[in-house]
Every structure is written in structure tokens, then in C-alpha cells.
N, CA and C of each residue as an Amber inpcrd file, in Angstrom:
protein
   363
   0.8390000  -1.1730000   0.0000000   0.0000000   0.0000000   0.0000000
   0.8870000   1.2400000   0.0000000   0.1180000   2.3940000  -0.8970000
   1.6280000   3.3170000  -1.0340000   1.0720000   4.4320000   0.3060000
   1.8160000   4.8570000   0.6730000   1.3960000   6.0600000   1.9150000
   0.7530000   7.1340000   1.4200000  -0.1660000   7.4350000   2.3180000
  -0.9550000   8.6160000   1.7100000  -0.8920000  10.0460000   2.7680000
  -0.1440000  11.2250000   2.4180000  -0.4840000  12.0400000   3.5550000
  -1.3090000  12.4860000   4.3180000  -1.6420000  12.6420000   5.3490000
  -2.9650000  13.0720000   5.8610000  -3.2650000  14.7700000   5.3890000
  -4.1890000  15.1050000   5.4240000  -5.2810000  16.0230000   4.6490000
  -4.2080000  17.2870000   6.1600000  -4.2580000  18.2150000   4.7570000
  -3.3010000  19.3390000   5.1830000  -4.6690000  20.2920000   6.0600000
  -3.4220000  21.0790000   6.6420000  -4.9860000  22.2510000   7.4800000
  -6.1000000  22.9320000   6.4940000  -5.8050000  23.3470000   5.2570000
  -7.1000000  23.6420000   4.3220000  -7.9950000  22.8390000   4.4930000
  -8.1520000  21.6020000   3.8690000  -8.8330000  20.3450000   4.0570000
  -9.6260000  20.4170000   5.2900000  -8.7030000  20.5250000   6.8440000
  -9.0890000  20.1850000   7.8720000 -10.4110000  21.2050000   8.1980000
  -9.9910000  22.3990000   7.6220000 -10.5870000  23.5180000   7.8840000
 -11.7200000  23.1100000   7.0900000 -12.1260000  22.4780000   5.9810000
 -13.3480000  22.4080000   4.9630000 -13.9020000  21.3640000   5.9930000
 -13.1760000  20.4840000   6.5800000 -14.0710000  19.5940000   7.5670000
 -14.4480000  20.1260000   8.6500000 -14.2660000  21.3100000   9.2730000
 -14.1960000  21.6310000  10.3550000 -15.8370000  22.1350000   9.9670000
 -15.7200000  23.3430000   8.5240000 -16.9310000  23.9770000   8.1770000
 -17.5540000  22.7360000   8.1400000 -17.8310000  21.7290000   7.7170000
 -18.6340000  20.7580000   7.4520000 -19.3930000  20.6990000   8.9840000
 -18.7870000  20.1480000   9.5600000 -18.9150000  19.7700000  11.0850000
 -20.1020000  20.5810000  11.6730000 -19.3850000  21.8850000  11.7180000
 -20.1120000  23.1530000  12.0210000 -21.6580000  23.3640000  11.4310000
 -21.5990000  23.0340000   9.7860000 -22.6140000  23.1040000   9.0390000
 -24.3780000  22.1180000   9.8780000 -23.2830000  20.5760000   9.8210000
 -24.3880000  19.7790000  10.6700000 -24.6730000  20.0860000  12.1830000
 -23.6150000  20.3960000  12.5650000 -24.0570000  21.3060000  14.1370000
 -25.4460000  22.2360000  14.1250000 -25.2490000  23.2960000  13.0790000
 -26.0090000  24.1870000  12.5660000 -27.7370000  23.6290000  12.5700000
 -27.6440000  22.8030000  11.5930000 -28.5850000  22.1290000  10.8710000
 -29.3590000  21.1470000  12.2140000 -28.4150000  20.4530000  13.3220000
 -29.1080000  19.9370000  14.3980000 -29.9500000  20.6280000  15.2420000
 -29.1000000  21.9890000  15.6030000 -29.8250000  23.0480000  16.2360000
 -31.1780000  23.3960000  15.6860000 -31.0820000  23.8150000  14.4020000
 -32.7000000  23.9190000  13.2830000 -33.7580000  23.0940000  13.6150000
 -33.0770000  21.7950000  13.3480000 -34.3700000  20.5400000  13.1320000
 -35.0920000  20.2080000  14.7720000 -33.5600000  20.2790000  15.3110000
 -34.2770000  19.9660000  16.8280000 -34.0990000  20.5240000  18.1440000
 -34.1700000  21.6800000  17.4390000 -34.5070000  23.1000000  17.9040000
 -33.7940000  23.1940000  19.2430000 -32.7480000  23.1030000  19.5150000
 -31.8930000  22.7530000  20.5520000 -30.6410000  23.6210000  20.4310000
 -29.7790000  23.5880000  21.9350000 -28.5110000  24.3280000  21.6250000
 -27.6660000  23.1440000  22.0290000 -26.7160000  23.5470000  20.7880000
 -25.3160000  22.2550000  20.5800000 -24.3000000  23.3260000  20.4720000
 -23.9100000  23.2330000  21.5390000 -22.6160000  24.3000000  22.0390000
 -21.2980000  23.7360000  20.5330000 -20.7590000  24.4580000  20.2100000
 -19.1650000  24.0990000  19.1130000 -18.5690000  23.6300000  20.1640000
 -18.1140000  22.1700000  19.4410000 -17.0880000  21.4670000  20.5380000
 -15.9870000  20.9510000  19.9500000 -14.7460000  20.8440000  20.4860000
 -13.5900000  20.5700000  19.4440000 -13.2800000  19.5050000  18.3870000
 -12.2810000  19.9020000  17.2070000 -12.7480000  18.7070000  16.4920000
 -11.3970000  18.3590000  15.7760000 -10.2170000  16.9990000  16.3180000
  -9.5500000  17.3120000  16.1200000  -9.1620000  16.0230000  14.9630000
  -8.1740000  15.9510000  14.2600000  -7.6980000  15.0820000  13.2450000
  -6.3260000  14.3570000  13.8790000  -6.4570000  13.5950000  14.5980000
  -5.5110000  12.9500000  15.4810000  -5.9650000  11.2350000  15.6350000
  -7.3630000  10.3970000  14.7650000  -7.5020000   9.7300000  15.3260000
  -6.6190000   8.6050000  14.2500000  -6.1120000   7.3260000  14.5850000
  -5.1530000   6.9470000  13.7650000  -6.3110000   4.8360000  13.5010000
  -5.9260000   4.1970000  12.8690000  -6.3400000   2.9730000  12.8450000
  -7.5500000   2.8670000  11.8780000  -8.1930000   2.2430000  11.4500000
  -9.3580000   2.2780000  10.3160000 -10.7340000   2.9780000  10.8290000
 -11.1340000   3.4030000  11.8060000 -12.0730000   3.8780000  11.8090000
 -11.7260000   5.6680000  11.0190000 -12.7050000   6.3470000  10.7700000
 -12.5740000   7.6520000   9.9330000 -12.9070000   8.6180000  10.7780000
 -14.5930000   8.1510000  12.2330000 -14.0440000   9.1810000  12.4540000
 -14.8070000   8.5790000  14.5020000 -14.5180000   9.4650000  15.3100000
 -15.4950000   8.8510000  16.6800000 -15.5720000  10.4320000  16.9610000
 -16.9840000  10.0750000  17.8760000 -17.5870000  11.1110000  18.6790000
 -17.2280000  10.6180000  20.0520000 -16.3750000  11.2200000  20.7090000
 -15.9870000  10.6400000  22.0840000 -16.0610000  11.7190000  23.4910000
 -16.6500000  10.8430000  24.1530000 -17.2060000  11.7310000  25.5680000
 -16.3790000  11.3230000  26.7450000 -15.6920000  12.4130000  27.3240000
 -14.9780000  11.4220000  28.6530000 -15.1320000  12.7620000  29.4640000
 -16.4160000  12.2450000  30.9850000 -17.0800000  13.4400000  32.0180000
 -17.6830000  14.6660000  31.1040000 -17.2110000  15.6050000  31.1810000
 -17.8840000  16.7620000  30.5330000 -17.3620000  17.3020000  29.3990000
 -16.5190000  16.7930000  28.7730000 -15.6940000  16.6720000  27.7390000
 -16.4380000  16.0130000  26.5060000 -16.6180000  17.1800000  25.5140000
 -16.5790000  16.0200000  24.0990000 -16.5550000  16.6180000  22.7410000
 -15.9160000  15.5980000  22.2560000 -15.2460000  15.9720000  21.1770000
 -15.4460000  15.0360000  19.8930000 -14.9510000  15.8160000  18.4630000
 -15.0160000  14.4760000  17.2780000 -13.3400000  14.3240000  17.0950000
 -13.3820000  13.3330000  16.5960000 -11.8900000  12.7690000  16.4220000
 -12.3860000  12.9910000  14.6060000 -11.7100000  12.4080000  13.5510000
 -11.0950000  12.5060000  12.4340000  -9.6340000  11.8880000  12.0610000
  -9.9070000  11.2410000  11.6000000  -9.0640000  10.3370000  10.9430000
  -8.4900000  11.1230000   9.4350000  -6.8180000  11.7950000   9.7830000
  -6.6390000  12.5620000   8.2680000  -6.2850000  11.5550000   7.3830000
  -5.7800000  10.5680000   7.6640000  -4.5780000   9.5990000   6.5420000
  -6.3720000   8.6330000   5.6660000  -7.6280000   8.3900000   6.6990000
  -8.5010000   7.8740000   5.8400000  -9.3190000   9.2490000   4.8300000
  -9.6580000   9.9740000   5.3420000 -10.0070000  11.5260000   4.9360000
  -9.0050000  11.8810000   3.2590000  -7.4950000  11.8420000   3.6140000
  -7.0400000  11.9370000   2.4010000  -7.0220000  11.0580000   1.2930000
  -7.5750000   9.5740000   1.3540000  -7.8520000   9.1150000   0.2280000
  -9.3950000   9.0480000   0.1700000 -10.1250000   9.5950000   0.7050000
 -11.6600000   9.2290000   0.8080000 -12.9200000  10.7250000   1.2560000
 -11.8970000  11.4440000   0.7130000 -12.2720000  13.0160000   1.4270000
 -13.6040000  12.8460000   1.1960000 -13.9950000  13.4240000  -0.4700000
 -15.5150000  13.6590000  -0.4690000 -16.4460000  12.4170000   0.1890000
 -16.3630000  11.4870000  -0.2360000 -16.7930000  10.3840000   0.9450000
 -16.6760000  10.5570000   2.6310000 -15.9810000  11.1590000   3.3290000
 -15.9910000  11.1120000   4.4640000 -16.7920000  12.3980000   4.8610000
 -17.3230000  13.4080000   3.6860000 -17.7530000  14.9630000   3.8980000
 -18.8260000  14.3750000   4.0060000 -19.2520000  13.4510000   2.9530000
 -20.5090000  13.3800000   3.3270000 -21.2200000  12.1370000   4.0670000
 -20.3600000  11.0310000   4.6360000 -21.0800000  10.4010000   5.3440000
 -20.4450000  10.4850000   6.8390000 -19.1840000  10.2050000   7.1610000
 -18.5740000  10.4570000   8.0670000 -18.4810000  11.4150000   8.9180000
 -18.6950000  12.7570000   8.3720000 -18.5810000  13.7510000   9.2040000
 -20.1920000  13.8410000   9.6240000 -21.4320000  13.8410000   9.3910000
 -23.0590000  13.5580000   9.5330000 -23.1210000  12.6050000  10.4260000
 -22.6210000  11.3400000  10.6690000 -22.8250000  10.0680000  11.5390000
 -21.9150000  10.4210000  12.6590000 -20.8790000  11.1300000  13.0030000
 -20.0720000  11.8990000  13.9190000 -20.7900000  12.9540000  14.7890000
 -21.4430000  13.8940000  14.2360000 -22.2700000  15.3460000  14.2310000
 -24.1170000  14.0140000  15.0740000 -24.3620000  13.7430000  14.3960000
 -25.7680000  12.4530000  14.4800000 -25.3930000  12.0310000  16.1180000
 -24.0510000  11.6840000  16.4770000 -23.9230000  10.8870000  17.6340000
 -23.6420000  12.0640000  18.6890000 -23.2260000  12.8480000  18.3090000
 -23.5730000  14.5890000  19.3850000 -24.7030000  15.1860000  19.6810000
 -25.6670000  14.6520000  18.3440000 -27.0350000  15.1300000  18.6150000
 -27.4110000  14.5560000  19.2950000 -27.3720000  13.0860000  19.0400000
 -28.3830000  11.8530000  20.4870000 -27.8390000  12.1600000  21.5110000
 -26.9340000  12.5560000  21.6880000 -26.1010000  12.8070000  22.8720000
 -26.8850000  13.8460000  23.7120000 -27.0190000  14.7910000  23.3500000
 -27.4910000  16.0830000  23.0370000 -28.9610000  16.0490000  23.8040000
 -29.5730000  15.4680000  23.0940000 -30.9950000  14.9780000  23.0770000
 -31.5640000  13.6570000  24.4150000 -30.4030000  12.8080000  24.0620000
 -31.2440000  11.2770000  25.0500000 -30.5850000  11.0290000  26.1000000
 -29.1810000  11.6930000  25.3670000 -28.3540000  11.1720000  26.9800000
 -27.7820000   9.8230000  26.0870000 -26.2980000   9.4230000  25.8370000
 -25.6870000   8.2240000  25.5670000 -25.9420000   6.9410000  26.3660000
 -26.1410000   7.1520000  27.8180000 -26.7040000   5.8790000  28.8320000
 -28.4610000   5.4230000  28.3620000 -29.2140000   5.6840000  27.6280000
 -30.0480000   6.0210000  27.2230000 -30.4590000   5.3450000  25.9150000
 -30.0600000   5.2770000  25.1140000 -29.8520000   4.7060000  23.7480000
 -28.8150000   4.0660000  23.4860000 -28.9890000   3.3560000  22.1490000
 -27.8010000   2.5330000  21.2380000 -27.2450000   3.4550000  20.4410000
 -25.6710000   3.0950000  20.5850000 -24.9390000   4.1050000  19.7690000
 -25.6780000   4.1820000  18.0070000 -26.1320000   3.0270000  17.6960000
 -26.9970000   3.4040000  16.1860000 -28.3160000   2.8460000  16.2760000
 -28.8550000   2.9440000  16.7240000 -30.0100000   2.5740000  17.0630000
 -31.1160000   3.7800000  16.7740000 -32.4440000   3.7120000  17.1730000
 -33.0490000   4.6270000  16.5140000 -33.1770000   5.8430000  16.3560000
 -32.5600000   6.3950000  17.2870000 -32.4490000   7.7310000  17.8650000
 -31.4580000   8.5350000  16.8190000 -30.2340000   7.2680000  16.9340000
 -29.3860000   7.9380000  16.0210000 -29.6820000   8.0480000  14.4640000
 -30.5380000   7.4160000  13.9210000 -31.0290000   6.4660000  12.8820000
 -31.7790000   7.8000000  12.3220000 -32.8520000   8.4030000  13.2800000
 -33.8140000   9.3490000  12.8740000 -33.2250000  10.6570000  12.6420000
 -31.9090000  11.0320000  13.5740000 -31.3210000  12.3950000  13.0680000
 -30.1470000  12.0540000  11.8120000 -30.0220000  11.3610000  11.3770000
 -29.0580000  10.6170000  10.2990000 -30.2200000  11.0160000   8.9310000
 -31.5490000  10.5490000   9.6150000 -32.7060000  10.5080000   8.4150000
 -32.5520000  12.0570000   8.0290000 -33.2810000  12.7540000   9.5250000
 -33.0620000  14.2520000   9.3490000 -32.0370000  15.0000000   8.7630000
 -31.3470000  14.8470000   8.9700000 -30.1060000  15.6510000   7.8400000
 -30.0120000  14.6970000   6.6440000 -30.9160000  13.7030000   5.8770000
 -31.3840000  13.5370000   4.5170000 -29.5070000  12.4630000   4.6080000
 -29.4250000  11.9830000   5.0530000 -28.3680000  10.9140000   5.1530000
 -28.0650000   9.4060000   5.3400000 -28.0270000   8.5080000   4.5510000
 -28.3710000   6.9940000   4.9470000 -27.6490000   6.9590000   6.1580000
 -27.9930000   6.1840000   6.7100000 -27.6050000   5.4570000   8.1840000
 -26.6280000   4.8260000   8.1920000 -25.6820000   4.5780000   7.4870000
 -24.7970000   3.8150000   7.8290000 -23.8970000   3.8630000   8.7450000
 -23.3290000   2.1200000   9.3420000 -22.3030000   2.1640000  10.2710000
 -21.1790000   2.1200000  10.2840000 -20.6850000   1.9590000   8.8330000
 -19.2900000   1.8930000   8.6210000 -19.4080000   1.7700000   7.0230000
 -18.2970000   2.8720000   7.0500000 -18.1950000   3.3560000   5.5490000
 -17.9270000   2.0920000   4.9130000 -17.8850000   2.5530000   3.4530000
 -17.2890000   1.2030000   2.3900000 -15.8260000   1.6140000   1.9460000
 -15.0520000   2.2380000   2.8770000 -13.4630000   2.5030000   2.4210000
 -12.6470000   1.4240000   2.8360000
């Protein structure tokens, strides 16, 4: 496999707007406040991207090295199913629901996005 660099700060920055965009769009649909929470490109191994909570802390991870061979693919499913698991969060409480289960399933619908659980990269 030949090495691929991870997605330079421009890039990061078009994901960042992305991020922001579905943040945006959660607030709209379900009329709620979703504070901007950090979003960093540090996560390494095959997943693309996690929504991770530790106490009052939370954040999206991003995966740059899958992002740079799979960008437009990860704009539009990866970064929505990331943003989707902040909303349930948001909304039900994570102790509460299945990480994809319906909750997550219906704001995935709402932002007009198949459900999926793992990309096809």
C-alpha cells in the first residue's frame, strides 16, 4: 500500500466547516442548543471518524490519513454520523440509547443521510 499524507490544514478547515454546518442544521431541526465542541484530526487505525465523551468533555476525532484518500466520501457520510452521535447525545443522553439505534437512525434521516455504520473505504 503506497502512503498517503494526511489532509493538510485547508482540508481540515473544509471539515471543520462541514462539522459546524451539521451542528447548525441539528440546532434547526431539533430546535436545541449544541454548544461548538472541538474537532480534532488525530484519530489513527481504520475507523474515519469517533464522537468521544470522557465526564464533561466532548469531542469528534477525524481520521486525516482515511479523509485523504476518501475526502468527499468522508464529507458526506462520516462527518453527519459523527455530528448524528452529538445530537443523540445532546438529546437522550448516551446511557439512554444505542450508539446506532433509533435515535441515532432518525437524526441521520433528518439531515437527509443513509444510516450507515461503517463506511465502504
Amino acid at each position: 500500500m503506497d502512503y498517503v499524507a494526511p489532509i493538510d490544514s485547508e482540508l481540515q478547515q473544509q471539515v471543520i466547516a462541514r462539522t459546524l454546518d451539521f451542528i447548525q442544521l441539528g440546532e434547526d431541526l431539533f430546535r436545541c442548543r449544541l454548544p461548538v465542541l472541538p474537532v480534532n484530526f488525530d484519530l489513527k487505525g481504520r475507523s474515519s471518524g469517533m464522537y468521544r465523551v470522557r465526564g464533561r468533555d466532548r469531542l469528534i476525532r477525524y481520521n486525516p490519513w482515511i479523509f485523504a484518500r476518501h475526502f468527499d466520501e468522508c464529507l458526506e457520510s462520516t462527518v453527519p454520523h459523527e455530528v448524528a452521535h452529538y445530537v443523540t447525545d445532546r438529546l437522550w443522553g448516551l446511557a439512554n440509547i444505542r450508539p446506532h439505534g433509533a435515535e441515532w437512525k432518525s437524526v441521520m434521516a433528518a439531515f437527509g443521510v443513509e444510516a450507515t455504520v461503517t463506511g465502504s473505504m
